[in-house]
C-alpha positions as CSV (number, residue, x, y, z in Angstrom):
1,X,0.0,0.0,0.0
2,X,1.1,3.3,-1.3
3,X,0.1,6.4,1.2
4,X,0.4,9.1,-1.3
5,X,0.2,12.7,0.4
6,X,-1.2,16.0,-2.0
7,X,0.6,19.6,-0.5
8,X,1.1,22.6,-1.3
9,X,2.4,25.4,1.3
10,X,0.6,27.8,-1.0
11,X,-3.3,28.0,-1.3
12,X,-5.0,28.5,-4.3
13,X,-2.8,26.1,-6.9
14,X,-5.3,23.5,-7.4
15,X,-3.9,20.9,-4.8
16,X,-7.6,19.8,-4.3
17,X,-7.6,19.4,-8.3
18,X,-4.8,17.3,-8.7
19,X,-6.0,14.6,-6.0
20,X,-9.6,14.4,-7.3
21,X,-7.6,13.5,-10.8
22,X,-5.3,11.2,-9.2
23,X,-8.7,9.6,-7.4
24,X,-10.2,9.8,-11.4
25,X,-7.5,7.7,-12.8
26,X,-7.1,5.3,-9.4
27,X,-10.7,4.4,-9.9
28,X,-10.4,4.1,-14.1
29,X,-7.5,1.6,-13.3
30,X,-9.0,-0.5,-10.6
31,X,-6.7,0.6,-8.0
32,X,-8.3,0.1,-4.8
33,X,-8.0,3.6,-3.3
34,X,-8.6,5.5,0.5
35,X,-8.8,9.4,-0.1
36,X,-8.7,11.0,3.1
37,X,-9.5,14.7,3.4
38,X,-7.2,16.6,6.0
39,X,-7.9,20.0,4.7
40,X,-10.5,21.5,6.8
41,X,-12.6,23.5,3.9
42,X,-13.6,19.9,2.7
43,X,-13.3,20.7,-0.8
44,X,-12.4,17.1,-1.8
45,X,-15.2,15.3,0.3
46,X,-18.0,17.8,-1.4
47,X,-16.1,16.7,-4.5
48,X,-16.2,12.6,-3.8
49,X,-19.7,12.9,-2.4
50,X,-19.2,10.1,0.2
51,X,-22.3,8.1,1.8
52,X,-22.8,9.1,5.2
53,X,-20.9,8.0,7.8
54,X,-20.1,7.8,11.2
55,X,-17.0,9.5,11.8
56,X,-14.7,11.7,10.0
57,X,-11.2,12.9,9.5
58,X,-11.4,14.9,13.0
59,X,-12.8,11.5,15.1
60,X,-9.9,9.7,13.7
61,X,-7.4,12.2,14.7
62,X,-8.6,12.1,17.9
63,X,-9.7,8.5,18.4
64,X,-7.0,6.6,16.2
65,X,-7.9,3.1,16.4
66,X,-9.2,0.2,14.3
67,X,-13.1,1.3,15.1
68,X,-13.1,4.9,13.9
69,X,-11.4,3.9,11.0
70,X,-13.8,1.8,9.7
71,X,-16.4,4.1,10.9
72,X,-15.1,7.1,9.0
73,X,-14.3,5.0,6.0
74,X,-17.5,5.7,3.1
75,X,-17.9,4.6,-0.3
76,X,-17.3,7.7,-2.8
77,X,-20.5,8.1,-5.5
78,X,-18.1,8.2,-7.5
79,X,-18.2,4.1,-7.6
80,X,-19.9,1.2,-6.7
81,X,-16.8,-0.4,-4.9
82,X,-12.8,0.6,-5.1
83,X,-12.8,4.4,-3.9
84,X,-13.7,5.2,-0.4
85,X,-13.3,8.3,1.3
86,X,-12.7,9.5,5.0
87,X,-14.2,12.9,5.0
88,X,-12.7,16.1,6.3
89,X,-15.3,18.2,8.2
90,X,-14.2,21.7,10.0
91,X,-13.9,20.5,13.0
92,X,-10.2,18.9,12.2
93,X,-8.8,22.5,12.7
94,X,-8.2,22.1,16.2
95,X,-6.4,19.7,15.2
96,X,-3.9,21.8,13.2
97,X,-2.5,22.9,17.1
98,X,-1.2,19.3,17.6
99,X,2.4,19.4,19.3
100,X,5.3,17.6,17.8
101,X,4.4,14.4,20.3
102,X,1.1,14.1,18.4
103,X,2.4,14.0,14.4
104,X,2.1,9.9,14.7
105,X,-1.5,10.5,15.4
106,X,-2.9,9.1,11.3
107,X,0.5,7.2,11.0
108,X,-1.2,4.6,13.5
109,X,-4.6,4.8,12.2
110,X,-3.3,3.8,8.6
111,X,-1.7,0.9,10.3
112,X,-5.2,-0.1,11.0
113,X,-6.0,-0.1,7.2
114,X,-6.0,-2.8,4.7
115,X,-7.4,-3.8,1.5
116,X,-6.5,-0.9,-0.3
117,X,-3.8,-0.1,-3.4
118,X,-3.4,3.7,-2.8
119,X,-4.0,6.0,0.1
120,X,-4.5,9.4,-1.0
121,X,-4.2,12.5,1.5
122,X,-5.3,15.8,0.7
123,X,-3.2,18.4,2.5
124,X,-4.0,21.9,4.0
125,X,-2.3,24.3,2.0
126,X,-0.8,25.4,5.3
127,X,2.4,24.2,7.8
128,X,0.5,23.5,10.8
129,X,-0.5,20.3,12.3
130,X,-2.4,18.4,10.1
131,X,0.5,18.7,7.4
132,X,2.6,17.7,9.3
133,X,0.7,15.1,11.0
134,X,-0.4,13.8,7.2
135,X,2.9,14.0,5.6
136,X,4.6,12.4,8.9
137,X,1.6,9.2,7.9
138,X,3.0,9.2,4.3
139,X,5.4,7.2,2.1
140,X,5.8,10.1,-0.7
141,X,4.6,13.7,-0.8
142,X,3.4,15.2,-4.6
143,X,4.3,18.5,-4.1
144,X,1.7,21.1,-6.4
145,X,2.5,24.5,-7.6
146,X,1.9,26.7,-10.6
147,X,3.4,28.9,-13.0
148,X,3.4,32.0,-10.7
149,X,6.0,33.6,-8.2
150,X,4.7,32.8,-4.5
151,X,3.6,29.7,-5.7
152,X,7.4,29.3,-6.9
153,X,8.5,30.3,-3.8
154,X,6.1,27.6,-2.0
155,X,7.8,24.5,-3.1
156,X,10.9,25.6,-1.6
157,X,9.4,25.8,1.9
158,X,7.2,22.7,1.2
159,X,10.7,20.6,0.3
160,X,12.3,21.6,3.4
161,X,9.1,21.0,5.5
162,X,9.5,17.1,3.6
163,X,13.3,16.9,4.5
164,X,12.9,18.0,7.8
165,X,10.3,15.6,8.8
166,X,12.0,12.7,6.8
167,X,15.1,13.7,9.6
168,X,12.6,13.3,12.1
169,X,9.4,11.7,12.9
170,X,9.1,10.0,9.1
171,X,12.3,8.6,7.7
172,X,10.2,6.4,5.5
173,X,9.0,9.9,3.8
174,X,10.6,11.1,0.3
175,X,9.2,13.7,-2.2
176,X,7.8,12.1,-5.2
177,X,8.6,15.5,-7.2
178,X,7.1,18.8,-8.2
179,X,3.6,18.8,-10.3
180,X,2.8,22.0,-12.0
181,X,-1.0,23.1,-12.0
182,X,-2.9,25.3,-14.3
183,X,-0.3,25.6,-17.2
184,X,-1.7,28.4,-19.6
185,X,0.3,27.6,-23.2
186,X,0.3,31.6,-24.0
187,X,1.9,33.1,-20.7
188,X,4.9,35.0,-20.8
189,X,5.2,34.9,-17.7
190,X,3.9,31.6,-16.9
191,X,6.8,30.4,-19.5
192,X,9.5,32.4,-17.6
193,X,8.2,31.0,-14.1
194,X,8.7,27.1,-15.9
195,X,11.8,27.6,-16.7
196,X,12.2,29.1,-12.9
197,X,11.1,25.9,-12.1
198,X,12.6,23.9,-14.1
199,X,16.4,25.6,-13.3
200,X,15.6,25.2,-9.4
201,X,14.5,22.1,-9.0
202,X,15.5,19.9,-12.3
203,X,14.9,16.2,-11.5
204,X,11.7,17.1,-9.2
205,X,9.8,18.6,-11.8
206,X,7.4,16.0,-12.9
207,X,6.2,15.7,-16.4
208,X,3.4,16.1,-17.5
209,X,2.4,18.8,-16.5
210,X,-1.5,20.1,-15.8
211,X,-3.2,22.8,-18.5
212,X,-5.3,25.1,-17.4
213,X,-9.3,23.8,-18.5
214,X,-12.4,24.7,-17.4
215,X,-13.4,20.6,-17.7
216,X,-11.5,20.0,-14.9
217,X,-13.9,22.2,-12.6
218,X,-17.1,21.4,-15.0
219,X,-16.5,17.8,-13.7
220,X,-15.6,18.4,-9.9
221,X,-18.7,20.6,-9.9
222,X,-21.1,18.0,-10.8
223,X,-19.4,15.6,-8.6
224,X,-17.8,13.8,-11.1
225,X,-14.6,12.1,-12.1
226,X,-13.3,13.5,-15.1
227,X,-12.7,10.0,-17.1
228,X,-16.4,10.4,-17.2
229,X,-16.9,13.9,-18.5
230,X,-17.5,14.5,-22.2
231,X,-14.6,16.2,-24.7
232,X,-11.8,16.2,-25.7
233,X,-10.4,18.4,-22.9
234,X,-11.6,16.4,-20.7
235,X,-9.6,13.4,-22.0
236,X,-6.4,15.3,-22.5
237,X,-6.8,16.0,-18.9
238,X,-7.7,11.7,-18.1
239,X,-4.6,10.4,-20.1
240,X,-2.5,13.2,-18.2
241,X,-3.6,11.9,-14.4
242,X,-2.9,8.7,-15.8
243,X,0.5,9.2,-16.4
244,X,0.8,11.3,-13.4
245,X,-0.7,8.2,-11.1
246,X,1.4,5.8,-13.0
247,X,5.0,7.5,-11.6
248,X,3.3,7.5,-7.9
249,X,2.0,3.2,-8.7
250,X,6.1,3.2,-9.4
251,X,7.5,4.5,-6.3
252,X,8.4,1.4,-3.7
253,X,5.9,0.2,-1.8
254,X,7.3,0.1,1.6
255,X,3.6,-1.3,3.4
């Protein structure tokens, strides 16, 4: 099992976007996948459109044990079977206050969890406690940014955040590389801020990288994967989370 984790020390980059595609092409493959929603706004649960259940992302932070996993755990409607979803609900906040002694907290639930290809953990686009907590749970950490300056500057920060916890409470931890969000082909600047990117953090830059298309939101606003939306954008935009989940399916599974 694979525990994928979705940051970004920058808000606003379409972090939320690149997990929902990720989820997309996990359940187009048949990769039995776990999203779990850390990010308190709760844009990716209103996005998966879990059943109800009977816990959430905040009662397993605070209750981390075999029961309140499976209680939290609900069946996306995205799918009949092979993407469930621990939602995030406002109340995980507090949590984002959690001192250093606490950032094992989802580590231990996970170890609870089975069944399941691919976990999926969709950051706060902060450094507070529940990033730190999720990435500490996490075998590789996608990184997202775009084509603009502070969201430049963001990855920095986020790649020390990943060494520094990888010294510490997570050696297992290691950054599966740089995605870049929102690429508009006509951008000066967006083409100077690449090669920005490119130059500072070679290797890390993953390829492909995400255009900009309005399918993307078209499909997450009707609560819908966006293998199933119709157009051509909206394949261009399938094939490239495919390739995208298909370098994360190829880091070692260390679970």
């Amino acid at each position: 099992m694979l525990v994928l984790g979705v940051c970004s020390l920058k808000g606003g980059v379409g972090k939320t976007s690149i997990t929902l595609g990720l989820a997309s092409a996990a359940l187009e493959r048949g990769v039995r996948t776990l999203v779990i929603d850390l990010d308190p706004q709760g844009d990716t649960t209103m996005a998966l459109a879990p059943a109800p259940s009977d816990a959430d992302v905040a009662d397993v932070l605070a209750d981390p044990g075999q029961e309140t996993m499976r209680a939290a755990a609900a069946l996306s409607s995205w799918a009949l079977s092979g993407l469930d979803v621990i939602p995030g609900n406002e109340r995980s906040a507090t949590h984002d206050r959690l001192d250093e002694t606490d950032v094992d907290r989802l580590r231990y639930a996970l170890s609870w969890v089975s069944g399941y290809d691919l976990v999926i953990l969709d950051c706060p686009p902060s450094l507070g406690g529940l990033t730190r907590t999720g990435l500490t749970a996490c075998d590789r950490a996608l990184i997202v940014t775009e084509p603009g300056l502070f969201a430049v500057m963001a990855v920095g920060r986020a790649l020390r955040t990943v060494d520094e916890l990888r010294r510490g409470p997570a050696p297992q931890l290691q950054p599966l590389g740089v995605v870049i969000n929102r690429v508009r082909a006509r951008s000066v600047e967006q083409a100077y801020r690449l090669e920005e990117l490119n130059r500072l953090y070679g290797p890390l830059v993953l390829s492909p990288s995400i255009p900009e298309r309005a399918a993307l939101q078209q499909a997450q606003g009707a609560a819908r994967p966006i293998h199933s939306w119709p157009g051509e954008p909206a394949r261009e935009l399938s094939g490239l989370f495919e390739q995208l989940l298909e370098r994360a399916l190829r880091a070692p599974k260390v679970r």
